[in-house]
N, C-alpha and C positions, 0 to 999 in steps of 0.2 A: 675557112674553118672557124676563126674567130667572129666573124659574122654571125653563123649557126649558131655560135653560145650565146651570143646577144640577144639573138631572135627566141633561142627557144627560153629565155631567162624572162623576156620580155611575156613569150607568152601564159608562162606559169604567172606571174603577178602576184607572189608570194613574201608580201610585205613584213616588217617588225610587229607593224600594228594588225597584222592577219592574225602571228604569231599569238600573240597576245591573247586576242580572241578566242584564238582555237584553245587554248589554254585556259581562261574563264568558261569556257562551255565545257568544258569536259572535269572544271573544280566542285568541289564539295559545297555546301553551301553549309556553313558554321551556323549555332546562334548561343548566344547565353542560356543557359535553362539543357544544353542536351546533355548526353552521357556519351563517348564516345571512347572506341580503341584507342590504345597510342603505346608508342616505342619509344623506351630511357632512351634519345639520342645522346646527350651529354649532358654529363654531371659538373654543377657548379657548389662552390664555395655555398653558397644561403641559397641556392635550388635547383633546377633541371631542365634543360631541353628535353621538349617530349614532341616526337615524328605522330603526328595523326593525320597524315594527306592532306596537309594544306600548303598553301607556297614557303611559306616559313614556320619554323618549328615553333610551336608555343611554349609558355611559360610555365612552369609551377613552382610557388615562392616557397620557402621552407614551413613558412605559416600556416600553408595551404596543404601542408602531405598528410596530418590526420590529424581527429578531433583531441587527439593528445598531445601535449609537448612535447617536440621534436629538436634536438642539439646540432644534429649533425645529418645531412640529405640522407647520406647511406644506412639510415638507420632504417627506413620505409623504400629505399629502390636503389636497386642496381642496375648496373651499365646494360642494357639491350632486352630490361624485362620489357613485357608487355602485361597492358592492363589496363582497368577502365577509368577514366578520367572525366569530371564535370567542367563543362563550360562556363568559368565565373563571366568573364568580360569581352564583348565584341574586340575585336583587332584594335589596337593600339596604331599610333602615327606610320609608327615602323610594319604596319597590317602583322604582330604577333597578336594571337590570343593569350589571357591569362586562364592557367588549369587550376583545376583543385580535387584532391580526393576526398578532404574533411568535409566537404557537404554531401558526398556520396556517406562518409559514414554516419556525419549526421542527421539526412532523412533516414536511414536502415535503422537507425536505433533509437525515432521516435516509433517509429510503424513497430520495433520491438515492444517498448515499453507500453505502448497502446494496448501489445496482445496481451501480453503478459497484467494490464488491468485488466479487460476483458474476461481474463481467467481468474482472477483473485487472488495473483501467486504471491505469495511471498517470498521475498529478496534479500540478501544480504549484502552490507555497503559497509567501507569502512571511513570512519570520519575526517577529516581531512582538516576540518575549519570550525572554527563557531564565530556568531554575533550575539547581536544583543538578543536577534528577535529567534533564535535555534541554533541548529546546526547544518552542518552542509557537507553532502555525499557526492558521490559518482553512480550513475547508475545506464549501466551503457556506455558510458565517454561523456553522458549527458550531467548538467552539474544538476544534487537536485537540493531541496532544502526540508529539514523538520522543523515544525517549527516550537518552539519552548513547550508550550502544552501538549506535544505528543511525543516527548523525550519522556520514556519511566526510566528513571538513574538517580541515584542515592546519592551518586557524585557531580559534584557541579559541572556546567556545560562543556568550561576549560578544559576539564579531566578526561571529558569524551574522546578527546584529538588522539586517533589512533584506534580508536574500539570498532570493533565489527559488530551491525547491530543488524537483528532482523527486523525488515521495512514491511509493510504495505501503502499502497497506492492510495492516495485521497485523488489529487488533481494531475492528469497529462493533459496540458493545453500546450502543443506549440506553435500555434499562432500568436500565442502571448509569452510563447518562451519560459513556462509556468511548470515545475514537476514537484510535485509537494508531498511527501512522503509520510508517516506515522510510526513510532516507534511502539506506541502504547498499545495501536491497535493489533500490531502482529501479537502483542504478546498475552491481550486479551484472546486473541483465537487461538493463539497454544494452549494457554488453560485451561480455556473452553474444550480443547480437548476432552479430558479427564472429569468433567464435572459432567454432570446431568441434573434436570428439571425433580425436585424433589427431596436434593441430598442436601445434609444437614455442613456446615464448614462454618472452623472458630475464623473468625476478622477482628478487627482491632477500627473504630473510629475514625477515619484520615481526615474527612470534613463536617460540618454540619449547613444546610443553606435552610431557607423557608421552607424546602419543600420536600425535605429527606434528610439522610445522611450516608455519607458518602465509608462503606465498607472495604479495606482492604483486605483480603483475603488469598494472601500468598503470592505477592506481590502486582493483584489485578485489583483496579477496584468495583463492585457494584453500589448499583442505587437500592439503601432501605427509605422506598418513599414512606412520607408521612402518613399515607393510608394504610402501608402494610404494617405499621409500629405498632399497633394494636388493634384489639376489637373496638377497647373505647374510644372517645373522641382525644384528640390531642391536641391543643391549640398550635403547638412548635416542637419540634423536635430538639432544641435546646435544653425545654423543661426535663427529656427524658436520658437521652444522652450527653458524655463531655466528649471532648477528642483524647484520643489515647484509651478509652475504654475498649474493654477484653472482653466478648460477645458471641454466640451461636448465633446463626442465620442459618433461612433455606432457602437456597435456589428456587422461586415461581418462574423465570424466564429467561431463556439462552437466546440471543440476537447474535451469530457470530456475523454475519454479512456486514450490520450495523457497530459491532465491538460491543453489544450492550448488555450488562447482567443484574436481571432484576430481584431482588430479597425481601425476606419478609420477615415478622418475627410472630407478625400477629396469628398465622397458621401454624405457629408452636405454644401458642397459649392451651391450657388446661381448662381455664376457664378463662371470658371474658375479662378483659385489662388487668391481668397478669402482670402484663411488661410494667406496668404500673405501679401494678403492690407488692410482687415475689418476682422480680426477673430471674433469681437463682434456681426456683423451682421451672418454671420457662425452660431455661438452657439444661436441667436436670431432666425432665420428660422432654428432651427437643428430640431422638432417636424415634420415641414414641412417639409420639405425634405427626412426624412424620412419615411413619409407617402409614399412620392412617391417611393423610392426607396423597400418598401415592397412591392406596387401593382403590378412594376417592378417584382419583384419575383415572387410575383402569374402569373403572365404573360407568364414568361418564363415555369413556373413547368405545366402551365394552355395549352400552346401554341396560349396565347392571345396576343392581340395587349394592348398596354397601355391604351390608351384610352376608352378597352372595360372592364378593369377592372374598372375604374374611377365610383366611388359611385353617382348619383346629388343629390344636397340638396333639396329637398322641397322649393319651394318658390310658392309667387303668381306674377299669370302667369300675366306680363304689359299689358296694352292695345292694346299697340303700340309695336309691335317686334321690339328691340333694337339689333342692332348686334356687335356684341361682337369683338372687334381686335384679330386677327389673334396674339398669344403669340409663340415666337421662343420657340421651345424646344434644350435647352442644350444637346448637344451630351453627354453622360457620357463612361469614359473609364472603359473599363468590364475587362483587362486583369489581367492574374492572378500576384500578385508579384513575383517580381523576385526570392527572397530568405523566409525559412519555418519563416510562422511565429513564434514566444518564446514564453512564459509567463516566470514570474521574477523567474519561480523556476528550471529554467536549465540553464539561460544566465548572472543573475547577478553577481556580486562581490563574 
């Protein structure tokens, strides 16, 4: 009998090193870069066994459990959940992998922020930090920064730490690990809400450069380029305005895409360089003026004459027809400015 076992032992031929074998062919094949199942095996002190079908349970450090700061493992997994884990590092001496979930969430919440540029959304982030060069959000889990020139606040940068501010998108690069936000520009396109191409709004002077000046009006600013400041010629826009001057403008152009709102004063002159000689009389028919200069637009979108847009008032009809003087119509200049127009949150200080 003890024979028969030898013999039939002998002829299985079913070695350690068979084992083994059989074992490698029928394993998983790992690599860095996958996304893979896995089961909390056991919960340590700073991180996790996690069960994904391989010979020994892999790793996940505390650092590694999500793109936020993590105190304690049990805060992101408990004992026997399951769920999906990325592949940081080939097998170690001891054949353990190293897991990570924070890069699972942080591809999801660049491929977020991508779409979320793609649609033009505006966001809300609250401030967290400043430097010298802006300040600095969360957006997604993702850290992002504005930079000084596209912070509109009354209050200095310090003061921000804690403010909830609505964002839009300039830059999502993360290959360069780049999310660069704008604080100015959301708030240009809220305003632009409410305004339209033709309407008259008081501003106050915030800048002056060579080639305009820079209009706040309710806490956005647009460009009165130096072509729109009057009919006459100007040599600078210093000669006409100071900073802190109190002013009527009209909206010529809304750019919400761009943040850009272009003004003009010269399309509320009466007559030729106004702004020049009476700016009081200017800002006194600026209602007027603008009237005409909107019906001007219907006109042109319409391929009407001006005159055929002109509303008449109701009145009673004289007895006597009284004729009317013949009123010169002021030529107006339509051509386009020279140079793009700005708003304050790409051309200021």
């Amino acid at each position: 009998m003890v024979n028969q076992q030898v013999n039939s032992t002998r002829d299985i031929g079913f070695t350690h090193e068979d084992f083994a074998a059989l074992l490698d062919k029928y394993d998983y094949h790992f690599s860095p870069g996958d996304v893979v199942a896995g089961t909390v095996f056991s919960m340590e002190p700073r991180g996790a066994l996690i069960d994904i079908g391989a010979k020994t349970a892999a790793y996940i450090p505390i650092q590694e459990m999500s793109i936020n700061r993590v105190d304690d493992p049990s805060e992101v997994l408990q004992a026997e959940e399951t769920r999906e884990f990325f592949i940081l590092t080939d097998e170690n001496e001891d054949g353990q992998l190293t897991l990570s979930i924070r890069r699972i969430e942080y591809m999801r919440a660049w491929e977020r922020v991508r779409q979320l540029q793609q649609e033009d959304a505006t966001v809300r982030s609250n401030v967290f930090a400043t430097n010298r060069g802006g300040a600095l959000v969360r957006i997604e889990g993702l850290r992002g920064f504005i930079p000084g020139s596209h912070i509109s606040a009354k209050e200095t940068k310090e003061d921000l730490v804690g403010e909830d501010l609505p964002l839009k998108f300039l830059e999502v690069d993360e290959e360069r690990n780049r999310l660069v936000l704008s604080h100015r520009r959301a708030l240009v396109e809220r305003k632009m809400n409410g305004l339209e191409v033709g309407q008259v709004v008081k501003g106050s002077v915030r800048g002056i450069k060579p080639y305009g000046a820079f209009i706040d009006i309710g806490g956005v600013s647009g460009l009165l380029h130096i072509s729109e400041i009057s009919h006459d010629h100007i040599d600078t826009p210093h000669s006409v305005f100071g900073v802190n001057d109190e002013l009527k403008v009209m909206i010529i152009d809304l750019d919400a895409e761009r943040g850009r709102i272009s003004l003009s004063t010269k399309q509320l002159e009466p007559e030729p360089g106004d702004m020049l000689k009476n700016r009081e009389l200017v800002f006194e028919k600026a209602e007027e003026m603008a009237e005409k200069y909107r019906q001007k637009l219907l006109a042109e979108a319409q391929g009407l004459t001006l005159e055929e847009t002109e509303i008449p008032t109701a009145s009673e009809e004289p007895e006597t027809p009284v004729e009317e003087p013949e009123t010169p119509v002021e030529e107006e200049a339509t051509s386009e400015p020279e140079a793009e127009m700005e708003v304050a949150t790409e051309e200021e200080e």
